[in-house]
Each structure stands twice: as structure tokens, then as C-alpha cells.
GUFIDREN-333723 format. One record per residue: x, y, z of N, C-alpha, C in turn. Coordinates in steps of 0.1 Angstrom, whole numbers. Example, Ala and Ser with C-alpha at 12.3 -4.5 7.8 and 13.67 -1.06 7.14 Angstrom:
2
NODE  n.c1  n.c2  n.c3 ca.c1 ca.c2 ca.c3  c.c1  c.c2  c.c3
NODE   132   -57    78   123   -45    78   132   -33    78
NODE   128   -22    71   137   -11    71   129     0    79
REM end
This chain:
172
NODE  n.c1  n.c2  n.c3 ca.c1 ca.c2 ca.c3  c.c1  c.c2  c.c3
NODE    82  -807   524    76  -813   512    84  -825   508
NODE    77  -835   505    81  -848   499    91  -847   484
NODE   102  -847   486   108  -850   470   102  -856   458
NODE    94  -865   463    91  -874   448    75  -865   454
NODE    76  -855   455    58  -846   450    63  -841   437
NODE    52  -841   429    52  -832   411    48  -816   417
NODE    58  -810   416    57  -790   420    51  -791   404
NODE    43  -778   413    36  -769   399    27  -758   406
NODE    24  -750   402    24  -737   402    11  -731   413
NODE     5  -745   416    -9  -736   426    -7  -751   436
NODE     5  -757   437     6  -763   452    13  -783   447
NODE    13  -790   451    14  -808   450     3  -812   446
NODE     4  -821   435    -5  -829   425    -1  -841   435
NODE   -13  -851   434    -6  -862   437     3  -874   430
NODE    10  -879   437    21  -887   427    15  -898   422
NODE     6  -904   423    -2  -911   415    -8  -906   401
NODE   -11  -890   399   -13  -884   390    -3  -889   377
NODE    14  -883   385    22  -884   371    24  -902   369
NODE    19  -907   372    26  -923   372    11  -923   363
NODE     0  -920   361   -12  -922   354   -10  -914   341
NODE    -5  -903   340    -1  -893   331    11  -900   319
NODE    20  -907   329    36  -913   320    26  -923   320
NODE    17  -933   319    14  -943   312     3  -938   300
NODE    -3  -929   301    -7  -925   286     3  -925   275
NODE    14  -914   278    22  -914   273    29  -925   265
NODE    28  -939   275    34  -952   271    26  -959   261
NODE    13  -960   268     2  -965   258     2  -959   247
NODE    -1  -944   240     3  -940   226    14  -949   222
NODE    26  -954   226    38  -960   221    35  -971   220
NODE    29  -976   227    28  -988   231    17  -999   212
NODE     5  -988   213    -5  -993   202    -2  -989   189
NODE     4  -974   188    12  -977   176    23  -985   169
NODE    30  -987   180    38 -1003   178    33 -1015   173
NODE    22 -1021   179    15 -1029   179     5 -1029   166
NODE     1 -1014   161    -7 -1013   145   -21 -1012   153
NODE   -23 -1014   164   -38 -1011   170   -46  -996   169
NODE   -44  -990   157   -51  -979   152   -63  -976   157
NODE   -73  -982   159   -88  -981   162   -85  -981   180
NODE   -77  -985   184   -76  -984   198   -69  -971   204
NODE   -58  -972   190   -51  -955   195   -58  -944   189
NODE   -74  -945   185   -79  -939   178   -90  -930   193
NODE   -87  -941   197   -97  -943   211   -94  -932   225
NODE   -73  -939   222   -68  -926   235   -71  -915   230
NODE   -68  -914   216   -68  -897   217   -80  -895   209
NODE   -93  -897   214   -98  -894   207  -105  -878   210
NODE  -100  -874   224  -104  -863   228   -92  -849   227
NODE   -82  -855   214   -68  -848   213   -70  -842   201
NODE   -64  -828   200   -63  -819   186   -48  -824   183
NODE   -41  -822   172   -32  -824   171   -26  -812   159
NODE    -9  -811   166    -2  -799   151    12  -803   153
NODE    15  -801   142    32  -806   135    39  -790   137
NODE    50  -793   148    57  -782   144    56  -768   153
NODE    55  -756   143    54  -743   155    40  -742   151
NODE    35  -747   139    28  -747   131    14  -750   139
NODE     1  -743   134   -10  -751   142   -20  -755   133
NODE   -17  -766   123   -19  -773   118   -32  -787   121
NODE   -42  -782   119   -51  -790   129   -52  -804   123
NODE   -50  -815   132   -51  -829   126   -64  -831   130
NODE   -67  -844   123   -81  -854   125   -88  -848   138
NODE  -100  -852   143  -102  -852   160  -113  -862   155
NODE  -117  -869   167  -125  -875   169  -121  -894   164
NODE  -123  -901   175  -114  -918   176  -117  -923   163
NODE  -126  -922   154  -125  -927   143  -116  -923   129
NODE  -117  -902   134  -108  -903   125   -95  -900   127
NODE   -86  -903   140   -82  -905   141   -71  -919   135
NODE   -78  -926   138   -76  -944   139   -80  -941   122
NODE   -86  -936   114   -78  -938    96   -65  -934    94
NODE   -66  -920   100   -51  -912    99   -44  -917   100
NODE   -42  -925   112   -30  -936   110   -28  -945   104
NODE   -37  -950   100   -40  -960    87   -35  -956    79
NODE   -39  -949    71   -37  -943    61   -21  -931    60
NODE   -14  -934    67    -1  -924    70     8  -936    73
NODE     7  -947    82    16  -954    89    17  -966    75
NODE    29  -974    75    29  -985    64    32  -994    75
NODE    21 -1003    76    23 -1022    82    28 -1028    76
NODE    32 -1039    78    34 -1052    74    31 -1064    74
NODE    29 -1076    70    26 -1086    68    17 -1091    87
NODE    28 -1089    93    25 -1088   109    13 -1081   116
NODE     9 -1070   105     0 -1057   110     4 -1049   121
NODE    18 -1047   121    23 -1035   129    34 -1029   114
NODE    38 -1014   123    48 -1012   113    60 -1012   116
NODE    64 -1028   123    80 -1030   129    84 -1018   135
NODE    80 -1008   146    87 -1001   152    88 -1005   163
NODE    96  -993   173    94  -993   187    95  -978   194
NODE    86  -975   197    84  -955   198    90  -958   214
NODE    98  -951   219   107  -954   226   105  -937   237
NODE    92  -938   244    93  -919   247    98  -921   262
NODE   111  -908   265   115  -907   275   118  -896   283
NODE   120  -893   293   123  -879   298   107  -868   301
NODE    99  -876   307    84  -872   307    85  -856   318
NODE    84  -845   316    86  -832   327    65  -833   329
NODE    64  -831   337    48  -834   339    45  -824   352
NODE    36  -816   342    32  -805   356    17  -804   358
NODE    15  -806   368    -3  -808   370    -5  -796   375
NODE   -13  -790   371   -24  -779   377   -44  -782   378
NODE   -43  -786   391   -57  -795   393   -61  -809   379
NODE   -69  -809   375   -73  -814   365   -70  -814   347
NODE   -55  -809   350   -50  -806   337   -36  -808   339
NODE   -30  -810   330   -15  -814   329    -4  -812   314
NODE     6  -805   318    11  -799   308    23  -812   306
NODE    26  -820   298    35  -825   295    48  -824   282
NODE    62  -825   285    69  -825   275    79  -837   278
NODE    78  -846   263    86  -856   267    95  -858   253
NODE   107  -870   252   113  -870   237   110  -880   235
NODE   110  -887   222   104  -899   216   114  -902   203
NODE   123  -914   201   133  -923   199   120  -931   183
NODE   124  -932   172   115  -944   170   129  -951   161
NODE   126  -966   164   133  -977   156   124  -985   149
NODE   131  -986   138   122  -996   128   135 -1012   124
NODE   126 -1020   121   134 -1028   116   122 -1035   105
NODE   125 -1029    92   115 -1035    79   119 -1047    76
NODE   109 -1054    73   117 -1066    67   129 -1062    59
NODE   139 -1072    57   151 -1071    45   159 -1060    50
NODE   159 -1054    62   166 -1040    66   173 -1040    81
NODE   180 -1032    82   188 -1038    95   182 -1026   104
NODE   177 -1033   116   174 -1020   125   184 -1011   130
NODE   171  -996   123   179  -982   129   169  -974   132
NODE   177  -960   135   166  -952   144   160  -940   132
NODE   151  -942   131   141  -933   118   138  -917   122
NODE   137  -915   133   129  -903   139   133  -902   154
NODE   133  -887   153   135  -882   166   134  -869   170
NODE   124  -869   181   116  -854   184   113  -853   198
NODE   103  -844   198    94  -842   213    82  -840   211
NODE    75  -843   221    61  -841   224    57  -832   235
NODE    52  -824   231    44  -813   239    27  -816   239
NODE    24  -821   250    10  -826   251     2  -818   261
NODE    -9  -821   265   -17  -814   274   -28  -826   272
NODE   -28  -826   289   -42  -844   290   -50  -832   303
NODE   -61  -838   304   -69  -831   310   -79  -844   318
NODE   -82  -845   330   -89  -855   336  -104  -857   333
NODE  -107  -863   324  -119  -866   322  -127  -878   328
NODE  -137  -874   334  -144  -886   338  -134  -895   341
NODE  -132  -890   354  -122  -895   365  -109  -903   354
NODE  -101  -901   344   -92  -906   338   -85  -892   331
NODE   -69  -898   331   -64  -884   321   -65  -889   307
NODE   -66  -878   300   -72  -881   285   -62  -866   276
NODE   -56  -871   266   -49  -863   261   -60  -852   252
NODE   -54  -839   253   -66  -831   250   -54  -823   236
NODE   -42  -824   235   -35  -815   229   -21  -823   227
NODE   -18  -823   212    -2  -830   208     2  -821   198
NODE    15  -821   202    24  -813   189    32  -819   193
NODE    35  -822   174    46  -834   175    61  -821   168
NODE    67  -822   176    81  -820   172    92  -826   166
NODE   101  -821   155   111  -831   150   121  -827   149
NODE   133  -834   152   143  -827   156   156  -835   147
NODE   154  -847   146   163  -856   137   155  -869   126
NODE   160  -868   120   152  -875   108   158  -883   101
NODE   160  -895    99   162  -907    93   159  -913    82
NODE   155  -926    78   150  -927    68   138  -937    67
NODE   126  -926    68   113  -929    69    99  -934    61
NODE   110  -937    50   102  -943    35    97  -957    40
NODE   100  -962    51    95  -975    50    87  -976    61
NODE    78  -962    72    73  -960    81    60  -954    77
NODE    63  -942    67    47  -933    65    52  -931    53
NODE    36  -932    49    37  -932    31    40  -914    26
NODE    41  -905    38    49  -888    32    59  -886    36
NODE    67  -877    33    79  -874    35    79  -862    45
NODE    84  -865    57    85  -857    68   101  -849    69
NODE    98  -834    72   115  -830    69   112  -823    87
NODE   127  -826    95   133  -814   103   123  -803   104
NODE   118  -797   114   116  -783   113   127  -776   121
NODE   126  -762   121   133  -751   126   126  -748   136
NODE   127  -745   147   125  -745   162   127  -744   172
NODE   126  -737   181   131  -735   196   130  -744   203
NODE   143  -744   211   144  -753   219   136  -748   233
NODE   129  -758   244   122  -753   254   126  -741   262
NODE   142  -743   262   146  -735   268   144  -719   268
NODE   142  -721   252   141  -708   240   125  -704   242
NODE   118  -716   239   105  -710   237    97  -704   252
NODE   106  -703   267    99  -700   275   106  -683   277
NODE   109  -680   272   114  -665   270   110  -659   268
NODE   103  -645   273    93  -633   268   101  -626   253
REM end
């Protein structure tokens, strides 16, 4: 077997898979950076979303998605909200037409009048699923693990949760 194959559990995905898989990934960072809401409203428009251990059901569907962000994220003059979502360390396991993802995600802000630093820091536990021939995120939980100061990113106050680490959560 080829080293650079993605192992998973019923045989090799092909390696074009995770290289399509880590660009969703990028793209979510990519358009939130950018303030492009109605477009990141678009990737995930086929994604449930929950905060935490919690299952907390967010928005579904690209429209209302793309408020939620609106309406949560603070822009600026520019129409982005001066970050840079920084996600790294992507573990990507394909089983046929589905894909289990866990990656961490870094965010930096620099607000006007403020010296750039790092606001937030967590993981993403996703699940994308191949739709009409494209992977399409079907499942996010956003995890938080370090927390900064976020008053000048989203108009609520987000705290730390308490949480297992992966290592933890794969334990009977």
C-alpha cells in the first residue's frame, strides 16, 4: 500500500478525495475571512451545526445560514471582520462517500485601533458527505478550547467549554 493512501476502515479512499475534503475545509476559512456570508451560506448549506458536547441545533439551510453569520460576526468598514481562521492538522477518514473529519482552527483578528492577536482557539469535528459528485459538509461542531478576547469578532460572549479531548472521547 502507497503511504500517502487515506486508511480507513472498509479499504483506500482515493488521494484526491482528502486534497478535495482539506479544501472545504479551507474555503469555510477562506469566506469567512473575506465577510462573503451568502457564499458561506452556500458551502454549508447542507450542514447542521452544534457548539460544544452539546447538540445544539444551528440554522440549516444557505440562507439561513448566511444571516447567522451576519447577524453573530461584527464587519468592518472593509466588510470583512479583519480575521484570519487559520485551520490546521486536518485527520480525514473516508468511508465511500462520506468523510469523518477533525481539524484545529487558530483565529486572528486585527480591529481597527488594535494590535493583532489570537481571539479563539478550538477544533472542528465535521462530517461532509459526496453530493452530486462534490464533498459537501453535512455536520459541524465547533469546539473551544482557548479564548481570547472576542468583543470585537461576534456580537455574544462565547466561554471555554469542558470537554474531552479526542483521545478521551474515543473510549468505551
Amino acid at each position: 500500500m502507497d503511504p500517502h493512501d487515506i486508511a480507513h476502515p472498509h479499504g483506500v479512499a482515493h488521494p484526491h478525495d482528502a486534497t478535495a475534503i482539506a479544501n472545504e475545509l479551507y474555503r469555510y476559512a477562506e469566506l469567512i475571512d473575506a465577510g462573503r456570508f451568502t457564499e458561506l451560506g452556500e458551502l454549508m448549506e447542507h450542514c447542521t451545526f452544534s457548539y460544544g458536547t452539546e447538540g445544539d441545533p444551528g440554522p440549516s439551510g444557505a440562507a439561513a445560514i448566511a444571516a447567522s453569520y451576519q447577524d453573530m460576526v461584527v464587519t468592518y468598514d472593509d466588510g470583512t471582520p479583519r480575521t484570519r481562521h487559520l485551520t490546521t492538522n486536518p485527520i480525514i477518514d473516508v468511508d465511500g462517500d462520506t468523510a469523518a473529519v477533525r481539524s484545529t482552527y487558530t483565529v486572528m483578528q486585527q480591529a481597527p485601533g488594535s494590535a493583532m492577536q489570537t481571539i479563539i482557539s478550538g477544533r472542528y469535528h465535521d462530517t461532509l458527505r459526496r453530493i452530486d459528485g462534490r464533498w459537501r459538509f453535512t455536520e459541524r461542531r465547533f469546539l473551544v478550547d482557548l479564548v481570547g478576547d472576542l468583543s470585537r469578532h461576534l456580537r455574544f460572549e462565547l466561554l471555554p467549554q469542558e470537554q474531552p479531548l479526542e483521545s478521551e472521547e474515543r473510549q468505551p
